[in-house]
N, C-alpha and C positions, 0 to 999 in steps of 0.2 A: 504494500500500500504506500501511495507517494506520499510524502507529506511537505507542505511547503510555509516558512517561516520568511516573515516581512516586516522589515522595524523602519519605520520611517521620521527623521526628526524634522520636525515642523519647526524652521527657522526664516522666514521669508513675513514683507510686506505682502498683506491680503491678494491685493490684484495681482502679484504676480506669482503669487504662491496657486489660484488657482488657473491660469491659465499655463507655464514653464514646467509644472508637476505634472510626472503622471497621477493618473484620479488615484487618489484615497484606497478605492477596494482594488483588490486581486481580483482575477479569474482565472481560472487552473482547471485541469479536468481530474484533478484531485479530490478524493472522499474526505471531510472533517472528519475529525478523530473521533474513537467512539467515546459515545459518552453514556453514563451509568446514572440511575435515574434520582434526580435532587428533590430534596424538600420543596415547598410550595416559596417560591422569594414572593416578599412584597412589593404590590405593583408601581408602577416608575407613574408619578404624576404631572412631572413635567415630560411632555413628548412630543418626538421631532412629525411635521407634518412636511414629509419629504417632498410632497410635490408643490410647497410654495415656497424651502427653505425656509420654516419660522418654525417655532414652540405653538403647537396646539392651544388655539385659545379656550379651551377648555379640559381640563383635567377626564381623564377617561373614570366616567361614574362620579366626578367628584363639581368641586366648584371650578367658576372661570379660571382664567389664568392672565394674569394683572401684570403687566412691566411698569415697574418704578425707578429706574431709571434704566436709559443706553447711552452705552459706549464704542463709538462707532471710530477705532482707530487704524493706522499705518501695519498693524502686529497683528490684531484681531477683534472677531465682534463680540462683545460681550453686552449682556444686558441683566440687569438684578429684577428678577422673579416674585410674585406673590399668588399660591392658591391657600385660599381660606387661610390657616392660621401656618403653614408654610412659609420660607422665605428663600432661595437659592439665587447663585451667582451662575449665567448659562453661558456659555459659548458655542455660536452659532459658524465659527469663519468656515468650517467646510458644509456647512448645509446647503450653500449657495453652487456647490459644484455641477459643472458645465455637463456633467455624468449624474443621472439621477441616481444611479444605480449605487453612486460612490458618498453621499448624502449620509452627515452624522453631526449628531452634538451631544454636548451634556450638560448637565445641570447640577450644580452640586450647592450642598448647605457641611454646616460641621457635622450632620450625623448619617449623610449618604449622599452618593450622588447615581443622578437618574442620565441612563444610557441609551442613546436613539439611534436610531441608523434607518437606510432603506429597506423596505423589505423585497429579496429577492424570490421568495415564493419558498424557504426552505422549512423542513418540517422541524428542524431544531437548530438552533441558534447557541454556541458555544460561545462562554466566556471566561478569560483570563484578566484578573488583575497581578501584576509586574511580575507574570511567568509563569502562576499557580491559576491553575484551573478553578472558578469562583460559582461555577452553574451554569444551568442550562436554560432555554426555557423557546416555547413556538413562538410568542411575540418580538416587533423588532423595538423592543425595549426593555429594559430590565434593571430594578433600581439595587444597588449596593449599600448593603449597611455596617459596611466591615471596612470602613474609613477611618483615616485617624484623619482629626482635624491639622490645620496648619502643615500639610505636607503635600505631595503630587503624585497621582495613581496612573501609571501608565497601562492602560485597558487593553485587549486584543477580543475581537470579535468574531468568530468565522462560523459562516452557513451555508451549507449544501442545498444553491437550486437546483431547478430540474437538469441543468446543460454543466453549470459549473460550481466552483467552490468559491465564495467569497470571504476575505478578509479585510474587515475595517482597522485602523487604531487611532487611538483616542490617549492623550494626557490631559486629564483631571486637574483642575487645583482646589483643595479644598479648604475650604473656609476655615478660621480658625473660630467664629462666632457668628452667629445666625442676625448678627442687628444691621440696620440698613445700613450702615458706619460702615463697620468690617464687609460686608460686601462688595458695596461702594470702593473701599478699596484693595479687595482684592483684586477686583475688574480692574483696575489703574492698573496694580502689579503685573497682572499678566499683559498686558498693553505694554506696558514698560520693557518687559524681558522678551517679548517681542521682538521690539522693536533694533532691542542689542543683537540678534542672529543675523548673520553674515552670509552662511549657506544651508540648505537644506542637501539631506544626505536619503534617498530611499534604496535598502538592501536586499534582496530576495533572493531565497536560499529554497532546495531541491532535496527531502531525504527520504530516503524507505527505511519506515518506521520500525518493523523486526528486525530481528540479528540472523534471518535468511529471510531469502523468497525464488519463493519460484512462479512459472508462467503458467499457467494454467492450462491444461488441454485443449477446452475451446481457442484461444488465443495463441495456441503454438503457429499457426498457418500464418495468420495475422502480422503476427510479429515482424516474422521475417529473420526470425534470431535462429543461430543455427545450434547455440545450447537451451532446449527446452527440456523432454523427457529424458529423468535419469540426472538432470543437474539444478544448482541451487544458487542465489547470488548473495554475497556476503550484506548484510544492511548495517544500519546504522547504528539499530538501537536504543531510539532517542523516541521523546516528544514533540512539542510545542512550545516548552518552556527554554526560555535564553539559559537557565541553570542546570543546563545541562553537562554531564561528568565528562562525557562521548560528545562534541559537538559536530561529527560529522556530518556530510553534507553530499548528494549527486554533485550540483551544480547551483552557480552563482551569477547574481549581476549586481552591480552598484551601481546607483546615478548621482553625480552630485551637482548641485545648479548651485553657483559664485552669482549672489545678486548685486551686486558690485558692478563685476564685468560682464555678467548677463551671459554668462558659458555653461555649458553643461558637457560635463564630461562623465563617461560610463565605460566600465569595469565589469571583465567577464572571468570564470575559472569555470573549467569542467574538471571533474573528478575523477579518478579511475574505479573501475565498477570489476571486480572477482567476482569466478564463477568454479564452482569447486563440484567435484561429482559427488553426489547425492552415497552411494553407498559409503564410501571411504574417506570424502570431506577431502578429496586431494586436490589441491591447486590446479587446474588446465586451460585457465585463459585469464590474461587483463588488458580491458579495453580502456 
């Protein structure tokens, strides 16, 4: 099973962070990992209405959804939130993207923050906070309550549609205090550190996820590969998570866009792939 791993830092002015990027999500003809079934999470009440680019002005099942103040800067969109006795600081800067499909925000207070994305049509929706798998769930939202305040949660999202796999990512900041004050200026903060990023860096990596595999019978024709029956190809033996002991890898690319000098420069590695025969685990090819 393929699996494929994409860390993207968000360092760029808005306008050209969404047009010089590639979109936000992945597509891969990769399966999401399995996932084994979670308690019931509490639902996200700030949520993204992807096809206008904004926060739901209404909370799903609950009250409106009130902005008290925006912050519409050079770094990012941020605007301070209010449903009913709620109050969260949201950023909106990739909702607006040219790719509906690539469409995400979040919302956060000091005691959670709420996670939106597009929905691709996928039956489950996997999520990571900064590497550990945090739950699952069918909708494209999903609130966290396993926040510390005053810190930054770097989120990964990925769901299997009908054609492909996608993967969103998101960093969080999360409030240190729910009053309109400390909101107010968290929004500045992140505006501010922003606006200090020089380049954006997006990474995407390639692994098979066992420590063997092989090709399947139906698929031996297909392939085109001339070790199928009777042999086995070494894997990786890894996750999804960057803490990984094994970080192995198929194959690689990097992009880095200098918004400075307006350059984008990309970075490729393929790997080598072992195939050992199946009775006796003996070395006989690397490609």
């Amino acid at each position: 099973m393929l699996g494929v791993v994409v860390r993207l830092s968000r360092t760029a002015p808005v306008a050209l962070a969404l047009t010089a990027l590639p979109a936000l999500v992945v597509t891969t003809a990769a399966a999401s990992p399995p996932s084994s079934p979670e308690p019931s999470a509490p639902t996200a009440v700030f949520t993204l209405d992807a096809s206008q680019g904004t926060f739901s002005a209404k909370a799903a099942g609950g009250p409106r959804v009130s902005v008290l103040a925006t912050h519409i800067g050079q770094g990012a969109d941020t605007k301070v939130l209010q449903a009913g006795d709620e109050r969260a600081v949201s950023d909106t800067t990739f909702a607006r993207s040219s790719e509906p499909s690539a469409r995400s925000a979040w919302a956060a207070s000091s005691k959670f923050a709420d996670l939106s994305w597009a929905d691709v049509g996928a039956k489950t929706y996997t999520l990571y906070r900064d590497g550990a798998k945090i739950g699952t769930t069918s909708k494209p939202s999903f609130r966290d309550t396993g926040v510390t305040p005053g810190t930054e949660a770097d989120y990964r999202i990925i769901g299997a549609g009908k054609k492909d796999t996608h993967t969103w990512g998101m960093t969080a900041t999360i409030p240190s205090s729910d009053t309109t004050e400390a909101l107010n200026a968290t929004a500045k903060d992140i505006e501010a550190k922003a606006r200090k990023f020089s380049r954006s860096t997006l990474r995407w990596r390639s692994f098979i996820r066992p420590t063997w595999a092989g090709i399947p019978k139906e698929l031996a024709k297909l392939s085109g590969c001339k070790y199928t029956k009777g042999y086995k190809y070494a894997g990786d033996a890894r996750g999804f998570s960057a803490k990984q002991k094994n970080p192995g890898s198929r194959a690689g690319v990097t992009g880095t866009v200098n918004w400075k000098s307006g350059k984008i420069t990309w970075d490729r590695f393929t790997g080598k792939t072992r195939v050992y025969k199946t009775s006796n685990s003996r070395l006989v090819a690397t490609r």
